[in-house]
VOGU-3710 file (C-alpha; in Angstrom, 3 decimals, decimal comma):
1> xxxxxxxxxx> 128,183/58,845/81,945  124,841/57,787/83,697  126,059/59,257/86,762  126,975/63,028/85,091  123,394/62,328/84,026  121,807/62,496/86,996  124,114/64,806/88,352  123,306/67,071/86,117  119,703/67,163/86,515  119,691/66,793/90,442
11> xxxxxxxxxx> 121,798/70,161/90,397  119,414/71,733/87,541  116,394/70,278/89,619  117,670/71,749/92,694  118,381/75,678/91,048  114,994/75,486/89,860  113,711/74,605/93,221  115,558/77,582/94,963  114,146/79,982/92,583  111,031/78,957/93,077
21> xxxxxxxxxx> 110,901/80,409/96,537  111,567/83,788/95,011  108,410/85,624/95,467  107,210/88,335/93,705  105,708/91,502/94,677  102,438/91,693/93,059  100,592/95,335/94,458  99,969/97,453/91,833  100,687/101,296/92,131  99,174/103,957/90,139
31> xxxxxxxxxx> 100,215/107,580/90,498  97,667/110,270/89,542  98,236/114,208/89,253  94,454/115,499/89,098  93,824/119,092/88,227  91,450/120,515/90,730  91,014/123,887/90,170  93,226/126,676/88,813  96,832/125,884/89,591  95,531/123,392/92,647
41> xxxxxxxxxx> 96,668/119,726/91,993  96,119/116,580/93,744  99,094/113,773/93,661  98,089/110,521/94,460  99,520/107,125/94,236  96,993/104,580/94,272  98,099/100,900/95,899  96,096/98,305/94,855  97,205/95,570/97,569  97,167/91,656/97,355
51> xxxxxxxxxx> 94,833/89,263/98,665  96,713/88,239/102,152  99,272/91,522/101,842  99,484/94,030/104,088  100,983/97,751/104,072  102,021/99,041/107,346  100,536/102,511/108,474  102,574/105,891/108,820  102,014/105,171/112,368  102,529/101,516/112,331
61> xxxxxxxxxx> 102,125/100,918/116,120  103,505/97,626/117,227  106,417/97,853/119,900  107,794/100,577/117,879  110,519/98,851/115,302  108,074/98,679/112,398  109,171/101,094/109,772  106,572/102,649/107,737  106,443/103,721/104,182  107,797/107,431/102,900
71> xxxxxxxxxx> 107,427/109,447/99,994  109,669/112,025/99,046  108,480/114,001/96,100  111,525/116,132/95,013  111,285/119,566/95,465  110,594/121,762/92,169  110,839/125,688/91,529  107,171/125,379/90,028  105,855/123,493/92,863  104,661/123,966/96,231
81> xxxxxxxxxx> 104,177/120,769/98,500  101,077/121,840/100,553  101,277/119,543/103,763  102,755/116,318/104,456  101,392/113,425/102,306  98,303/111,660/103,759  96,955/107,932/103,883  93,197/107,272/102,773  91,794/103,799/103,162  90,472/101,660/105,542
91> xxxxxxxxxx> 93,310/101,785/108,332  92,784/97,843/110,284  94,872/97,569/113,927  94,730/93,542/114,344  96,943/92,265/117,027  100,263/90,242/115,655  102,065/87,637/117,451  105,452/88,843/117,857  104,359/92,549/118,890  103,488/93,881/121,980
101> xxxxxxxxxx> 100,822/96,283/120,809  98,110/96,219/118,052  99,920/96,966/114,640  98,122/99,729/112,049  98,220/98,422/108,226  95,797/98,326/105,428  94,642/95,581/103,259  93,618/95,456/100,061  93,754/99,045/98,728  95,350/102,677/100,159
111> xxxxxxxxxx> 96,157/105,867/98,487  98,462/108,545/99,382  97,955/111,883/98,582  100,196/115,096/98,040  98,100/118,274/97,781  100,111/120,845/95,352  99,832/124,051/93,748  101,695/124,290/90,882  102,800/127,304/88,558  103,908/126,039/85,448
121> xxxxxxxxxx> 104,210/123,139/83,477  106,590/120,922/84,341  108,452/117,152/84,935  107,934/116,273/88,813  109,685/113,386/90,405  108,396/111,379/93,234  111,100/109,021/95,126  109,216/106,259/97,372  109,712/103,264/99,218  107,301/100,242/101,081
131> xxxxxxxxxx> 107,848/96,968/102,464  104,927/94,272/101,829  104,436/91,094/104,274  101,860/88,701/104,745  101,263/86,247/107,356  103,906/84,196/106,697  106,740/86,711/105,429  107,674/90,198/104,189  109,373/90,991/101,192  112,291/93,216/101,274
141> xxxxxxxxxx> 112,070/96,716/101,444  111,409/98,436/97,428  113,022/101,817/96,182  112,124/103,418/93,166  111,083/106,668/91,168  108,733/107,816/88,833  108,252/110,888/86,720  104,902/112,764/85,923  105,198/115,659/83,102  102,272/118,038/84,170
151> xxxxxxxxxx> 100,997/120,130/80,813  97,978/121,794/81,514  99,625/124,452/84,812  97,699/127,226/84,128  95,370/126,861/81,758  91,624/126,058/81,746  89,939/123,103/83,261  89,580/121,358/79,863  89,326/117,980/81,244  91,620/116,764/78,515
161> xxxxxxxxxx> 94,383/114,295/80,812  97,767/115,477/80,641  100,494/112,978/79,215  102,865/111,304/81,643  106,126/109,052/82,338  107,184/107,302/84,833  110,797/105,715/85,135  111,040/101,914/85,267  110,702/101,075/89,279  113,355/99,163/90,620
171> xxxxxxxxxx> 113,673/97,921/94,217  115,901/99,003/96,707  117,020/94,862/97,088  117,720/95,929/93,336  114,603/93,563/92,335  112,354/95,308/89,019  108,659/94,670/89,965  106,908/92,150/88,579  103,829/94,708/87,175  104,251/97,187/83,843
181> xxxxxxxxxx> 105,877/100,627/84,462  103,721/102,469/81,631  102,811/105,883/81,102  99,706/107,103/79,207  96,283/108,561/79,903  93,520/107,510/81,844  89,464/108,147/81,878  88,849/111,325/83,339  86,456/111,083/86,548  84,616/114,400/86,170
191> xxxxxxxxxx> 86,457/116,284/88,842  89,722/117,197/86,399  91,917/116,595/84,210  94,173/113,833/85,074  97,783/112,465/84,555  98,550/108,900/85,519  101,684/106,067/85,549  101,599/102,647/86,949  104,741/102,794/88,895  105,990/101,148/92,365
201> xxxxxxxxxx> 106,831/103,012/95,021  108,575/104,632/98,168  105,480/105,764/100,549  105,550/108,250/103,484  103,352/111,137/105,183  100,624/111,382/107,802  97,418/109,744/108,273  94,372/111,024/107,149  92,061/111,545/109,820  89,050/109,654/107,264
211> xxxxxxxxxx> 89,992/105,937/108,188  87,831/104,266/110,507  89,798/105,188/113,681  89,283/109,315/113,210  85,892/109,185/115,695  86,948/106,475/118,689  90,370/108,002/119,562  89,106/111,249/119,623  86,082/110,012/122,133  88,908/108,616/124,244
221> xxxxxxxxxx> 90,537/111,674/124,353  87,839/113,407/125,700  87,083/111,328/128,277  90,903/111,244/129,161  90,605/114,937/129,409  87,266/115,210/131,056  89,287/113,515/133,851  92,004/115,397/133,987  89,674/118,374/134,594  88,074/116,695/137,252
231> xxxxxxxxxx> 91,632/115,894/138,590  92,530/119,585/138,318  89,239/120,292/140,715  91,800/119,344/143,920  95,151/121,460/142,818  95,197/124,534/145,251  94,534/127,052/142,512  90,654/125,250/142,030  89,035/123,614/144,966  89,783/126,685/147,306
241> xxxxxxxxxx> 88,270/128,766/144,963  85,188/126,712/144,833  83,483/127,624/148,259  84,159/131,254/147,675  82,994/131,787/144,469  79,873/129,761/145,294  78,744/131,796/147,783  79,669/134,895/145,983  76,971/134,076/143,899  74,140/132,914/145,635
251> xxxxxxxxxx> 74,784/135,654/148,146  74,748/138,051/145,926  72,309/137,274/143,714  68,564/138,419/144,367  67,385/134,775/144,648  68,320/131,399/144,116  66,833/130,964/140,815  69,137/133,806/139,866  72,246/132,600/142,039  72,473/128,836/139,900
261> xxxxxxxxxx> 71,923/130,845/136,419  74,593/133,339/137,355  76,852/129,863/138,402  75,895/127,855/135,477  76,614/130,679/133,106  80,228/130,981/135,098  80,835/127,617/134,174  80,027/127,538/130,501  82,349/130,427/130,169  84,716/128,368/131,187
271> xxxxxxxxxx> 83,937/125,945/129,019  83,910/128,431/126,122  87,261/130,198/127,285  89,349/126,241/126,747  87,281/125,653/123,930  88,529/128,367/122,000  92,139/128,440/123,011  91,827/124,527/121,327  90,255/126,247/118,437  92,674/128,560/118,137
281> xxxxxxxxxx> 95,650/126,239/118,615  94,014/124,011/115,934  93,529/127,155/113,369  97,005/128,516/114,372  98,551/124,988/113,593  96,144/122,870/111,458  96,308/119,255/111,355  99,544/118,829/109,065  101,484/120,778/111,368  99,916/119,338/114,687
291> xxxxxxxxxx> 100,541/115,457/112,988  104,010/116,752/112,051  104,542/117,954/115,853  103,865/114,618/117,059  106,101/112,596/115,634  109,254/115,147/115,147  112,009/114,388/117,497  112,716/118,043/117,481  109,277/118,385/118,605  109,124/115,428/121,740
301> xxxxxxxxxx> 112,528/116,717/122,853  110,677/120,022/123,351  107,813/118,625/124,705  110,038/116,428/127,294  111,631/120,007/128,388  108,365/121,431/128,752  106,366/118,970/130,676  109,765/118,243/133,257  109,437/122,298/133,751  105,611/121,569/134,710
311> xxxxxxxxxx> 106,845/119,115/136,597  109,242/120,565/138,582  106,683/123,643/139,767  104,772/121,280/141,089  107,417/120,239/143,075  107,338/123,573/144,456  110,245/124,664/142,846  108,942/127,717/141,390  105,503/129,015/140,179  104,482/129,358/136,642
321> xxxxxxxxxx> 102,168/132,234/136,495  100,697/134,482/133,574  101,835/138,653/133,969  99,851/140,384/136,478  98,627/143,037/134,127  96,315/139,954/132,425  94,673/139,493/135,964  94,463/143,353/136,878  92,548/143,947/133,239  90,096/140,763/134,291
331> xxxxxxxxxx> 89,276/141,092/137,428  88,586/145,174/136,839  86,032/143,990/134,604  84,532/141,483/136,809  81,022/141,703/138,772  77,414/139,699/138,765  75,888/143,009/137,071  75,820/141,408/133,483  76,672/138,281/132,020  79,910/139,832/130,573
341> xxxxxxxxxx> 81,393/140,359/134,337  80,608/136,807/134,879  82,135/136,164/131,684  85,019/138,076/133,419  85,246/136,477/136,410  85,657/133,102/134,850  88,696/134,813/132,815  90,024/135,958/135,972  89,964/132,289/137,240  91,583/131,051/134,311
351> xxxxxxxxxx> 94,569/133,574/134,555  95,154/133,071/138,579  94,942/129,148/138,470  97,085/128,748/135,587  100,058/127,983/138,009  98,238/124,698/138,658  95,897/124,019/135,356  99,190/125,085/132,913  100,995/121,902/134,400  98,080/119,713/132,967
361> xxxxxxxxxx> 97,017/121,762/130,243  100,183/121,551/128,506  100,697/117,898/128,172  96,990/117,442/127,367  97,222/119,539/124,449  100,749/117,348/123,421  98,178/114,253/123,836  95,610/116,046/121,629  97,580/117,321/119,003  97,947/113,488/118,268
371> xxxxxxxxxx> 94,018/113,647/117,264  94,448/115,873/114,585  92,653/118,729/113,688  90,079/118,720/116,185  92,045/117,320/118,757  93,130/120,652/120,666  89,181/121,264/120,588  88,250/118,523/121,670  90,287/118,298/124,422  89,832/121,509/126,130
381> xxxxxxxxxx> 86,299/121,089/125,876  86,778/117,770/128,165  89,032/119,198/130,267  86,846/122,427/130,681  83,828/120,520/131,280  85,620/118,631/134,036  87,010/121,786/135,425  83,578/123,845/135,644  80,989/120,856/136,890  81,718/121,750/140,573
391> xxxxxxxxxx> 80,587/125,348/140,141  77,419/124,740/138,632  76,494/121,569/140,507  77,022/123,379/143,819  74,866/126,198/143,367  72,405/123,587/142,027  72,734/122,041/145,213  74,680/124,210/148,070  74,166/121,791/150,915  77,101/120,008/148,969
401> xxxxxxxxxx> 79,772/122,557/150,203  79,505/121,372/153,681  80,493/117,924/152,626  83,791/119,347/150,940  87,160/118,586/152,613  88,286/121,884/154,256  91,908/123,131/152,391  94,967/122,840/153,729  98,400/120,693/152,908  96,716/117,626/151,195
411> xxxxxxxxxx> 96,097/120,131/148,145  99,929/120,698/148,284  100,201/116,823/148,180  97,942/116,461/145,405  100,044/118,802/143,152  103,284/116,889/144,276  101,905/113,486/143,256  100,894/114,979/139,878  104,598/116,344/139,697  105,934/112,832/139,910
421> xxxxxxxxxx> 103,592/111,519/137,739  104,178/114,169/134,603  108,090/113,387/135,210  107,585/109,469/134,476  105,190/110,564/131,513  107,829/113,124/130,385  110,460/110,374/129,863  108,033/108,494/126,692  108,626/111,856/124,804  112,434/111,650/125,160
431> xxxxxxxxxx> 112,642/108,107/124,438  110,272/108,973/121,372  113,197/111,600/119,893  116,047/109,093/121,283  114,807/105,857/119,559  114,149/108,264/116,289  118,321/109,948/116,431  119,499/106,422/117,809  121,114/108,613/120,973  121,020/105,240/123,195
441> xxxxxxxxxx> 120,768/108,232/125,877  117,502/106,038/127,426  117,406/102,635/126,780  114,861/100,327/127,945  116,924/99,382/130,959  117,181/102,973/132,179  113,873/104,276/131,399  112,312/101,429/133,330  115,045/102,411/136,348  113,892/105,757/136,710
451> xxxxxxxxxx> 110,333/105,083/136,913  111,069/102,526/139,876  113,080/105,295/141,253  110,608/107,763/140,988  107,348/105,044/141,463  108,915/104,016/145,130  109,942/107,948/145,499  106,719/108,522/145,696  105,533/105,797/147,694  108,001/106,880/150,457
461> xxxxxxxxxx> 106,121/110,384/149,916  102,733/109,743/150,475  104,064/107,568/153,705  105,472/111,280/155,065  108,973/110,253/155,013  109,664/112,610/152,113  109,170/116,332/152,797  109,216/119,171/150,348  109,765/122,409/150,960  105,813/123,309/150,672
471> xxxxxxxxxx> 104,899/120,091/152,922  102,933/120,538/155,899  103,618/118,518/159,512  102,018/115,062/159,454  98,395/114,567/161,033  98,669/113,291/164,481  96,362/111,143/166,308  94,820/111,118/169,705  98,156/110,306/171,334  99,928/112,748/169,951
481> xxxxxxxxxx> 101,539/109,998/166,939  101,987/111,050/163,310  99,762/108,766/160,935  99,062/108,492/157,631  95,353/108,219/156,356  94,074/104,819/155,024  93,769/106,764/151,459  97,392/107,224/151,185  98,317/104,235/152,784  96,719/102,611/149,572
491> xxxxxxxxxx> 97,929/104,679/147,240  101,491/104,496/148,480  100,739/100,527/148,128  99,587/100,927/144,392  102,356/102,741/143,540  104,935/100,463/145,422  103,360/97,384/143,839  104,163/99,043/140,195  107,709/99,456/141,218  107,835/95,633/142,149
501> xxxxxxxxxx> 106,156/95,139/138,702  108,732/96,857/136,670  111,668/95,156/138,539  111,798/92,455/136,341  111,681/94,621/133,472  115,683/95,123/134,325  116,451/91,843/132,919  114,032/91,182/130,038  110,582/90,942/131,481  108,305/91,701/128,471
511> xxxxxxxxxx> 106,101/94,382/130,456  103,347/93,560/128,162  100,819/95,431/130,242  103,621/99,104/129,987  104,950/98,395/126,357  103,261/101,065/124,622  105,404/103,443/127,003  108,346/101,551/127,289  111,136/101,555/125,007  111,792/98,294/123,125
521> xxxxxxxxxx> 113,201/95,359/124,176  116,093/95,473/121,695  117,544/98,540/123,430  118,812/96,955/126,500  122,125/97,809/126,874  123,627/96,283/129,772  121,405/94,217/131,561  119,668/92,778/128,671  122,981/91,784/127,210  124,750/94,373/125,142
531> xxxxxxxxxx> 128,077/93,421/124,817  128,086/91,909/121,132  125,027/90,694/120,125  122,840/87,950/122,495  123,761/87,956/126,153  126,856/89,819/126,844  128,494/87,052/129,332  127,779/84,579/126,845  129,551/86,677/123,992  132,754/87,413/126,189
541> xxxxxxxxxx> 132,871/83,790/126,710  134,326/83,737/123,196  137,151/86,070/123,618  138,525/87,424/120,712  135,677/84,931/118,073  132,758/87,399/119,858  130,727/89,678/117,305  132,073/92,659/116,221  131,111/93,809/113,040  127,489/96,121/113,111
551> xxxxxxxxxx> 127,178/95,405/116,701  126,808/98,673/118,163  124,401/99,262/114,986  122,463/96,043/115,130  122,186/94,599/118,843  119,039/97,546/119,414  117,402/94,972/116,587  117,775/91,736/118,435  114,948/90,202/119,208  114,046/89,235/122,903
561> xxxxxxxxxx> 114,399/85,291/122,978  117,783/86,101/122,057  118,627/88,015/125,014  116,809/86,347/127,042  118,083/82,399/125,980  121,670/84,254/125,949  122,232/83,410/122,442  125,334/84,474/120,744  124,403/86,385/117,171  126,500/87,828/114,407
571> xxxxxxxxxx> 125,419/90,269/111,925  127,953/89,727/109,214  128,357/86,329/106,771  132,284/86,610/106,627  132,395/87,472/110,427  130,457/84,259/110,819  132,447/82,173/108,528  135,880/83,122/109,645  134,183/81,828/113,533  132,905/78,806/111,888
581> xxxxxxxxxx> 136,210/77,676/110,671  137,710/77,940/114,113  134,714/76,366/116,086  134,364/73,818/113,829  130,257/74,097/114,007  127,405/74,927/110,838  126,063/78,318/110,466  122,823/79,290/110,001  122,277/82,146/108,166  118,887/83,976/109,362
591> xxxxxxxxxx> 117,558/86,032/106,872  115,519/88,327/108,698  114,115/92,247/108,707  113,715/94,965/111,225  109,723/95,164/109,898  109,398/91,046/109,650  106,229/90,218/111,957  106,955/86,859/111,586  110,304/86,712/111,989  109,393/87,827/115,250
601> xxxxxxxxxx> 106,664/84,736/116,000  109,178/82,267/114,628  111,272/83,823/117,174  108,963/83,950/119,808  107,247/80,665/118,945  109,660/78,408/118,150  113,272/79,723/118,633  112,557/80,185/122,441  111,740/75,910/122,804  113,792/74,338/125,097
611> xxxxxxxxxx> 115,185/71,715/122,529  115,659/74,435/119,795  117,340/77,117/121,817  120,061/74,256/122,884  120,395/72,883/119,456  120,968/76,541/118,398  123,158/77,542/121,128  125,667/74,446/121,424  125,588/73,335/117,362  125,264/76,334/115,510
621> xxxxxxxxxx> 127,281/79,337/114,300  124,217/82,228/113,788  124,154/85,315/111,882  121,278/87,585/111,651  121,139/89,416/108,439  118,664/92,118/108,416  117,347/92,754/104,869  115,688/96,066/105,035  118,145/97,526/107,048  119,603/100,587/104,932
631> xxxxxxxxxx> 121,429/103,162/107,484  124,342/101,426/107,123  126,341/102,593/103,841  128,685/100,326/102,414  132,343/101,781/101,694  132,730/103,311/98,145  134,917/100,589/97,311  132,841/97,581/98,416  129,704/98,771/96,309  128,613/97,125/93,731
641> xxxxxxxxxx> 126,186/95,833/90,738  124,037/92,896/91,494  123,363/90,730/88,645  120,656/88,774/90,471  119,041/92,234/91,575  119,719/94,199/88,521  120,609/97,230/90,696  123,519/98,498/92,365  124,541/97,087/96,384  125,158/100,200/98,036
651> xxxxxxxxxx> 123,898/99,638/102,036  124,260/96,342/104,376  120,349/95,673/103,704  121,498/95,451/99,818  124,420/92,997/100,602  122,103/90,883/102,531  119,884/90,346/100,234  122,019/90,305/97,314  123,654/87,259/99,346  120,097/85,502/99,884
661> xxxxxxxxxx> 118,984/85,810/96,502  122,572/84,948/94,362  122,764/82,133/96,843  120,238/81,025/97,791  117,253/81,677/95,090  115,450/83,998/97,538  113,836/86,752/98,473  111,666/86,580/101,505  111,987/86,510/105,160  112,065/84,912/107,749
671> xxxxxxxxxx> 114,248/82,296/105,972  117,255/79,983/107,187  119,580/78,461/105,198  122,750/76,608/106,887  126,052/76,365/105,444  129,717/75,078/106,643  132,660/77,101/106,827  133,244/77,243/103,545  130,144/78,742/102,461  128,744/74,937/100,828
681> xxxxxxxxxx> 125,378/74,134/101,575  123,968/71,998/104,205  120,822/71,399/103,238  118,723/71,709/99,951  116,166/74,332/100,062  116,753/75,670/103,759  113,383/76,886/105,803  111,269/78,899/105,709  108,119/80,395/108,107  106,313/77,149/109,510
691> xxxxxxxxxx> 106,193/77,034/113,491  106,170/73,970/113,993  108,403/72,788/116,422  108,599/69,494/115,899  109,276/69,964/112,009  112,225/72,640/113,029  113,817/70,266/115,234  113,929/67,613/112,332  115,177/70,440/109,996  118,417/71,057/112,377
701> xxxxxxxxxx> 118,965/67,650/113,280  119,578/67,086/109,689  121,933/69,494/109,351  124,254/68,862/111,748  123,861/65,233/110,320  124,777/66,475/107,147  127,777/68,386/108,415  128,854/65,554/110,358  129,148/63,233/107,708  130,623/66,270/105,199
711> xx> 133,036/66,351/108,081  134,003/63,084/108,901
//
């Protein structure tokens, strides 16, 4: 009887110490409808974030497989959704182990806002989801909804706060959050009426250009386009131009004084021409649409079209010039009679060289639409700058022009090396719209080929062993010899060097220093190991007991020590038990997420140790189960209502964490439990983030002493 005793208790002891790791979700999320003005409304969910919790950004950076937050607020005959919805708050990169490239978040507080005009009163529903981590885990992903009944559409500004609902939040991992889901009124502010809900929710939009970041990219844009107008100086179309129009005016002007006014005006007309085609790009679009262009894979796939059709004129397949009739109205109005022929002139200059500024121009104003609003402006203003300083610096000082390298086929050259260049920058925006439609058109494998391809193509160019059809003959030397200038020589070495550089990049050489362009390291499809989950050779090795279920959906997930130790993964529990029973070995069930930072350093950290990569490889069955992965649907027939979750299981994510929390008492990743092959547990409370080494390699030994003995 003494023994049921203490059975008893050891097995109520141990449930209580399983749910004890099941963490709750503690932001708080307020959504607001505030009455501006007339029938203009402001939505806005406020997120009042944890001490040690972070939110990722709508551009969360990283090597690309964070998933930011969405909001979707259903559309509504009374509504209209001005704009996408837009982050405020203090927007923090900070570098995280595990990802290649600073990560955007925000700590301690963000709102989203959705600007609206709305015509009536009415009930509007806003559908959102958000995943939460801290340094040690994140949480799985949330779903839920919330209702707002506006009653004041049309009236006067009363400041009187309208009443409002909001429908009890539940998670998508079918969790309820752990804060009050109350409707009622709230202090007005002074700027209009106001309807409010504490709710939980599903997050999405664009960032607003505010945060602390709005004023430093845009000063690196300039200066990135301040040099490619001073890069544009030595197509054709410019620096043969620069001699002639030089002397045009300080011959024709009635003294010098007069000649570098006449010049300096030229060039600030130049200036002002780019500056107001960014204008008007920026009025034309705004900043909603020019955010929304950036990240669209509609968009990139158009962009990747248009910059390989720069590319290829500067080739010298073709020409890509504005109509005639622009350059016959200019250039009829052009003269050094009055400032507006000057003004002219410069026109004229910016029709004829568009064949070799268009090539540039157009993927510099892709790059600044990134900045926003004023990013168009601000960019042409760099790049105009650039492109006008030689016209007003050499009628400031003349003597200059005798110091200029005469024209002739290195111009050519110049516009050929840019070609190649745009092609390899070309490829980012079709990876961009292929990792968003999961194509698998250019995985990290290929899009590192071609730019070796193209890298040593060019090397072999600038040596003269490549011709193209508008090449000149090679300088020759005293004796007659074709040579190649030092410059080149160099050049040719830089850009063989980078091919050497990527090489290893074929099979599973981080590239730390080319991530941000590369795509990432889970889409290696061949050389990387593709063939079912960890290293291909390694899977086949198993014959028909190799992964098979959510493969071709999951293997773009796995993280690089996997590939790279050739570890064998599964992504299903039931896949991985029916394998267990046949290979006689524990299984260790990874709880894991696509968005888990630190499933990524426990990875990195500690899974890539010699003594735990053999331990994991030779005595362990592993499965991967990816908690916030939801583009997977489960069959009609295999959904269904989670106790534990208090929601319905409806997509693989849902399963997996249904399994970790009816199981296993929790709810956060990264966390390992091991079991044998008959689902019985191994070990009481399982692991969860800690990278240390040492302490891991304890934690397996002891299971597979436990299954040992279990298995004697």
């Amino acid at each position: 009887m003494l023994k049921v005793a203490l059975l008893v208790f050891t097995a109520l002891f141990a449930a209580t110490q399983l749910r004890a790791q099941m963490v709750k979700d503690a932001s708080k999320w307020t959504l607001e409808a505030r009455k501006v003005k007339g029938d203009k409304y402001e939505l806005t969910l406020h997120v009042a974030i944890p001490e040690g919790w972070h939110l990722y950004a709508f551009k969360a950076g990283g090597d690309g497989m964070l998933t930011a937050p969405e909001i979707e607020f259903v559309k509504n005959d009374k509504v209209k959704y001005e704009g996408p919805v837009r982050e405020r708050g203090k927007l923090l990169r900070e570098k995280i182990d595990g990802e290649d490239s600073l990560v955007n978040m925000f700590k301690n507080q963000v709102d989203y806002v959705q600007k609206a005009t709305i015509s009536g009163n009415t009930r509007i529903t806003c559908k959102y989801s958000y995943t939460i981590c801290n340094d040690q885990m994140c949480l799985p992903p949330r779903n839920a909804s919330a209702v707002i009944v506006i009653k004041d559409a049309g009236g006067a500004d009363t400041g009187v706060a309208a009443a409002a609902t909001a429908a009890t939040p539940v998670s998508d991992s079918g969790q309820q959050h752990s804060h009050s889901a109350s409707g009622g009124k709230v202090a007005n502010t002074g700027k209009g009426p106001v309807a409010s809900a504490a709710v939980t929710a599903k997050p999405g939009g664009k960032q607003d250009s505010t945060n602390d970041l709005g004023k430093k990219p845009l000063l690196i844009l300039f200066f990135i386009s301040l040099g490619s107008g001073l890069l544009a100086i030595f197509t054709p179309c410019i620096f043969s131009m620069i001699p002639i129009t030089i002397s045009f005016f300080t011959k024709r002007s009635k003294n010098r004084a007069e000649g570098i006014r006449n010049a300096v005006f030229y060039s600030l007309s130049i200036i002002f021409i780019f500056t107001i085609l960014g204008v008007l790009i920026s009025a034309i679009f705004g900043s909603d649409k020019l955010n929304a262009l950036s990240t669209d894979w509609r968009a990139n796939l158009f962009f990747f079209v248009l910059i390989m059709i720069f590319a290829i004129s500067f080739l010298g397949a073709f020409e890509i010039t504005l109509p005639s009739s622009w350059t016959s109205v200019t250039d009829s109005k052009a003269g050094v009679g009055s400032f507006m022929g000057i003004f002219f002139m410069a026109l004229t200059l910016v029709i004829v060289s568009f064949s070799c500024t268009g090539p540039i121009v157009g993927p510099l104003l892709v790059l600044a639409g990134k900045g926003g609003i004023a990013g168009p402006t601000v960019g042409m203003m760099g790049f105009s700058l650039g492109l006008s300083l030689p016209f007003a610096l050499f009628a400031i000082f003349p003597g200059l022009i005798n110091k200029m390298a005469q024209s002739g086929g290195w111009l050519n050259q110049v516009k050929v090396v840019l070609g190649f260049i745009e092609m390899m920058l070309a490829l980012k925006f079709l990876s961009n719209a292929d990792l968003q439609q999961g194509w698998r058109l250019l995985d990290r494998e290929i899009f590192i080929a071609i730019w070796i391809v193209l890298s040593v193509l060019l090397g072999i160019y600038l040596l003269g062993k490549l011709k193209l059809s508008h090449d000149d003959a090679n300088a020759k030397n005293i004796y007659g010899q074709e040579y190649v200038s030092i410059f080149k020589l160099f050049l040719s070495i830089l850009f063989f060097t980078f091919a050497v550089y990527l090489l290893p990049g074929m099979w599973g050489a981080p590239l730390n220093g080319m991530s941000a362009f590369l795509p990432p390291m889970g889409t290696f499809s061949e050389f990387g190991g593709g063939g079912g989950g960890g290293n291909s050779a390694a899977a086949d090795a198993l014959g028909d007991l190799k992964p098979v279920k959510y493969v071709n959906d999951m293997k773009i997930y796995e993280p690089p020590v996997v590939k790279s130790l050739g570890l064998v993964t599964y992504f299903d529990y039931d896949e991985a038990l029916a394998v267990a029973k046949k290979l006689k070995k524990p299984i260790m069930l990874d709880f894991t997420g696509i968005n888990c930072v630190n499933c990524r350093k426990m990875e990195a950290q500690v899974w890539s140790k010699p003594e735990v990569a053999k331990r994991l490889k030779e005595d362990f069955i592993v499965v991967s189960l990816y908690c916030d992965f939801s583009r997977i649907v489960l069959p009609t027939e295999k959904q269904y209502f989670s106790k534990d979750l208090n929601a319905q299981v409806i997509t693989l994510g849902n399963k997996n964490t249904d399994l970790q929390a009816s199981k296993f008492g929790s709810n956060s990743q990264p966390f390992y439990f091991y079991v044998d092959e008959n689902g019985n547990p191994l070990i009481e409370g399982g692991y969860s983030y800690d990278p240390d080494v040492e302490k891991f390699v304890a934690h397996l030994d002891k299971v597979i002493e436990n299954y040992k003995k279990l298995h004697k």
